[in-house]
C-alpha positions in Angstrom: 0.0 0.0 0.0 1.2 3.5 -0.8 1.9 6.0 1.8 -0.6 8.0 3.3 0.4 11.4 3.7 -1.0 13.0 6.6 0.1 17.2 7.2 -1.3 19.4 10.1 0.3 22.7 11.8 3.1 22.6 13.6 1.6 23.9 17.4 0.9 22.0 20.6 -3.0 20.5 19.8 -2.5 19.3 16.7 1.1 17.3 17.7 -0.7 16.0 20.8 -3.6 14.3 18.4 -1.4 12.7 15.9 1.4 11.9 18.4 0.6 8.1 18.5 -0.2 7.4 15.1 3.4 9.7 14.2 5.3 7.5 16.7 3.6 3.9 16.6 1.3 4.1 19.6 -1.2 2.4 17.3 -1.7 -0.7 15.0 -2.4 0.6 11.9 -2.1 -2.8 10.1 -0.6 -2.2 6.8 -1.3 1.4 6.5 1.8 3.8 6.4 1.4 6.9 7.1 3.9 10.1 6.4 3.8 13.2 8.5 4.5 16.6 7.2 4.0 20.0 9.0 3.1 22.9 7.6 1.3 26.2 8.4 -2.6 26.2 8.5 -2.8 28.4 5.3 -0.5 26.5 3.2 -2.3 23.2 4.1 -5.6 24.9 2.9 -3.8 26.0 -0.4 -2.5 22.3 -0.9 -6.0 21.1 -0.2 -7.2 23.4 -2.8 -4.4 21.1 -5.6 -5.6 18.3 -3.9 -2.2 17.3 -3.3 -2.9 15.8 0.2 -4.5 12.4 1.2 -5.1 13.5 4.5 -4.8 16.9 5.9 -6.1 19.7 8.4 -7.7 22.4 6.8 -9.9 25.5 8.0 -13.2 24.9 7.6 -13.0 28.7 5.9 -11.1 26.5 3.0 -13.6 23.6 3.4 -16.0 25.5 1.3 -13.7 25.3 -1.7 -12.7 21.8 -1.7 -15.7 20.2 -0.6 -15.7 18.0 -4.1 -12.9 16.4 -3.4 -12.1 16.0 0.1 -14.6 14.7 3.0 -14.4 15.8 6.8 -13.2 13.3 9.1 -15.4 13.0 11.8 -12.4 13.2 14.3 -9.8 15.7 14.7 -11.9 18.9 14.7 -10.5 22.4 16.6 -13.4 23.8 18.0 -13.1 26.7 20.7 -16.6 26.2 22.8 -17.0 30.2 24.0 -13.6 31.1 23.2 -11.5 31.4 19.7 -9.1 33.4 17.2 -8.5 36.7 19.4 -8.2 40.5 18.2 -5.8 42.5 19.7 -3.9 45.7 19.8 -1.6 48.1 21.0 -4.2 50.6 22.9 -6.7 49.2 25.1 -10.3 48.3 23.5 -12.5 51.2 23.0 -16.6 50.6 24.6 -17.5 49.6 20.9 -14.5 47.8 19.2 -16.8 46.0 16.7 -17.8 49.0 15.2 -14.4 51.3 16.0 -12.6 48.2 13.9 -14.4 49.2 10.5 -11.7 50.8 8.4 -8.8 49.4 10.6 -6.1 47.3 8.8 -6.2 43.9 10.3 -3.4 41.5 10.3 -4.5 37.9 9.1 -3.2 34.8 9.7 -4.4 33.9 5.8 -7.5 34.7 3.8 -9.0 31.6 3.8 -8.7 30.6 7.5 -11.8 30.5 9.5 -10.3 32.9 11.6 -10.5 35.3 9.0 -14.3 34.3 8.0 -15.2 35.0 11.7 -13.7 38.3 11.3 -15.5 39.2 8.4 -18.7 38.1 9.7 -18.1 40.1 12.7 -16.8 43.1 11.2 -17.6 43.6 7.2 -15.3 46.5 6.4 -12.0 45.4 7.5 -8.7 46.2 5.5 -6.8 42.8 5.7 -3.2 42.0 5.3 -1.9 38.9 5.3 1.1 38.2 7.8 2.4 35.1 9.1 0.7 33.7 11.8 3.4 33.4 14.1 4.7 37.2 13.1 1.2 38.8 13.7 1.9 40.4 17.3 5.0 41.5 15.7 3.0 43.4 12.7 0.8 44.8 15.4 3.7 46.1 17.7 5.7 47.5 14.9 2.5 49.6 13.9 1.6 47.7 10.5 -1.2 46.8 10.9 -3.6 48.6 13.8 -5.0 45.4 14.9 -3.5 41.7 15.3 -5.9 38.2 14.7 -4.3 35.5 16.5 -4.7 32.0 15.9 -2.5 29.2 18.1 -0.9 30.0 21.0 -1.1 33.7 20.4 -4.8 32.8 21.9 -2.8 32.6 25.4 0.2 34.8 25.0 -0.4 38.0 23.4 -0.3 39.6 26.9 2.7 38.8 27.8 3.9 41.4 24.8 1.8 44.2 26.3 -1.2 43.8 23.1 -4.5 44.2 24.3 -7.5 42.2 23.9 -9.9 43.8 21.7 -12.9 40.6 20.8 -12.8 37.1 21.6 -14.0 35.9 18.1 -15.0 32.7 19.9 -17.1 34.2 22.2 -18.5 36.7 20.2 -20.0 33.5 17.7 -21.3 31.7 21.1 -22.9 35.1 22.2 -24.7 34.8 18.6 -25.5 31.3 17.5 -25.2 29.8 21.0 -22.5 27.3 19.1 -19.1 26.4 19.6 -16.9 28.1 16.8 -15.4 25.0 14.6 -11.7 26.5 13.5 -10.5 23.6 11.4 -10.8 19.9 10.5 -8.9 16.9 8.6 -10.5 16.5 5.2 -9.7 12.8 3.5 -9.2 12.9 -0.2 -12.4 11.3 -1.4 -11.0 9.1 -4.6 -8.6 6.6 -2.0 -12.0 5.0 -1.6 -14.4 4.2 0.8 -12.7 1.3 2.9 -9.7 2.9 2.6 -11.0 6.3 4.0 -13.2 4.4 6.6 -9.8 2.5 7.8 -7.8 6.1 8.1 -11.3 7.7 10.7 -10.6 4.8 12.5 -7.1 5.6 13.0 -7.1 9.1 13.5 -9.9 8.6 16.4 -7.6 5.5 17.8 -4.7 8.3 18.2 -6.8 11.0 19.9 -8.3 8.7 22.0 -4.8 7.3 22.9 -3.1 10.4 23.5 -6.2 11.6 25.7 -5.3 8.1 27.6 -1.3 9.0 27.9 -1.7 12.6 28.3 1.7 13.1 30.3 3.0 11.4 27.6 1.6 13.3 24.8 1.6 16.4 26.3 5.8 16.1 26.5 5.6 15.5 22.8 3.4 18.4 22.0 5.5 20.5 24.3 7.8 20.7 21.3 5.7 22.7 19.4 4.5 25.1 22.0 6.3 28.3 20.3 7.7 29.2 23.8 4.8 28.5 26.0 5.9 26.8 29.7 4.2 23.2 30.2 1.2 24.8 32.4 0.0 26.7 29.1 0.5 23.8 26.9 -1.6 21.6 29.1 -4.1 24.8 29.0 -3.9 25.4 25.2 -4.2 21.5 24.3 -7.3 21.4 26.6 -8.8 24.3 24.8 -8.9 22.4 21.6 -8.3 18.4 21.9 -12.0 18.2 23.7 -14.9 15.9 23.4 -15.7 17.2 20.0 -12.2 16.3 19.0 -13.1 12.6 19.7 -15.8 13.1 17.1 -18.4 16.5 16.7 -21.6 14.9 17.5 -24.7 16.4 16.4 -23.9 19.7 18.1 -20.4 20.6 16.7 -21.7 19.3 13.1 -24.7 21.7 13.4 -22.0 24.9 14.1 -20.0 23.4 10.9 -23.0 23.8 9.0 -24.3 27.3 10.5 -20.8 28.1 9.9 -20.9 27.7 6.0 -24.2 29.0 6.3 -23.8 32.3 7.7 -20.5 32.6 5.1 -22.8 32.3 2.3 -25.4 34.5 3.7 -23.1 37.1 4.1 -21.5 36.2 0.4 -17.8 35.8 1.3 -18.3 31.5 0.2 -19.0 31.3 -3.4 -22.1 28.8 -2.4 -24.0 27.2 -0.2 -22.1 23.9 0.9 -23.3 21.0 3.1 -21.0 19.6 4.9 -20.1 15.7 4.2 -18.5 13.5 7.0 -17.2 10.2 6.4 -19.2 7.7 8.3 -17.1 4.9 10.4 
């Protein structure tokens, strides 16, 4: 059997869920899988080639690959109450959600769903896009008036004096009364159905693992913390390897839906999509 090339981003939640399938934890039979790393924006651009057999992708960049890729119903990111954070240099003015029209935003790539929530939340942004892991930088430096931080940034941004300015996560619970799905693995739909029922099975065995040997896993993911001490890990890995990592149940694959929806409605998706999940 060929190998199966699985890529997610290099931080701390997505290491801890594919530690033990990337280290052997797990009997995978004859499947052989290949791990690459790689930020969250080019993995949604190599989705969009269809270069990938298995990757993580934002569910922003689900919309456009939808025909060839199916989500895996394990694996998801989903912040319940809590997500991608604005921030800045000056404290947040009473009414940041209007005060940010105009303001030049720096984005973490234009087809993350961090960068769908902003739009939804704020229409008449001016975006830049900036390396995630260089946003607070942009923001500190004075190009761009406002930071969106994905990853660890979620926890640290304070520690650099930035102020927070919306909790895009909690600002989506406050409306839909969902959790805010950030990003998924997507299966490439022509390696057929036994094949991608046998990779589900295998991604949820290594979650499920890892949440089993958490000491373990969380040393490996420590690796890929971008600085954070081993408390904030532990935080940050809790925040988004969570029950609906195991697998979204009805209520995170309602938010995946109301998601694409609301994109649509507000036309920034070129179309209405449903969202497909492989079925175990």
């Amino acid at each position: 059997m060929p190998r199966i090339r699985v890529a997610h981003s290099p931080d701390s939640d997505d290491a801890f869920m594919f530690w033990a399938l990337a280290t052997g934890k797990i009997d995978t039979d004859d499947r052989d899988y290949a791990h690459e790393l790689d930020d969250i924006e080019s993995l949604n651009q190599r989705a969009m080639e269809g270069e990938l057999e298995v990757t993580a992708v934002s569910f922003h960049a689900y919309a456009y690959l939808h025909d060839r890729y199916a989500l895996l119903p394990h694996g998801a990111s989903i912040g319940e109450g809590y997500g991608p954070r604005l921030v800045a240099r000056e404290r947040a003015p009473t009414q940041a959600q209007d005060a940010l029209a105009g303001r030049l935003v720096a984005i973490p790539g234009e087809r993350t769903t961090a960068t769908l929530a902003l739009r939804l939340y704020q229409p008449l942004v001016e975006t830049e896009i900036v390396p995630f892991d260089r946003i607070e930088d942009a923001v500190l430096e004075g190009r761009a008036e406002v930071g969106l931080l994905i990853h660890e940034g979620q926890l640290t941004f304070t520690d650099r004096g930035l102020f927070l300015w919306e909790d895009l996560g909690a600002w989506w619970h406050k409306e839909t009364g969902l959790p805010l799905p950030l990003g998924g693995n997507v299966v490439r739909k022509d390696l057929g159905e036994d094949l991608v029922k046998a990779i589900s099975r295998d991604l949820r065995a290594s979650i499920v693992y890892g949440l089993g040997h958490r000491e373990e896993a969380l040393a490996h993911a420590q690796h890929y913390a971008r600085g954070m001490d081993a408390a904030r890990t532990d935080t940050f890995v809790g925040m988004y390897v969570n029950d609906f990592t195991v697998d979204y149940g009805p209520l995170g694959r309602a938010a995946v839906q109301r998601l694409l929806d609301e994109g649509h409605r507000a036309a920034i998706l070129p179309g209405r999509v449903v969202a497909e999940f492989v079925e175990d």
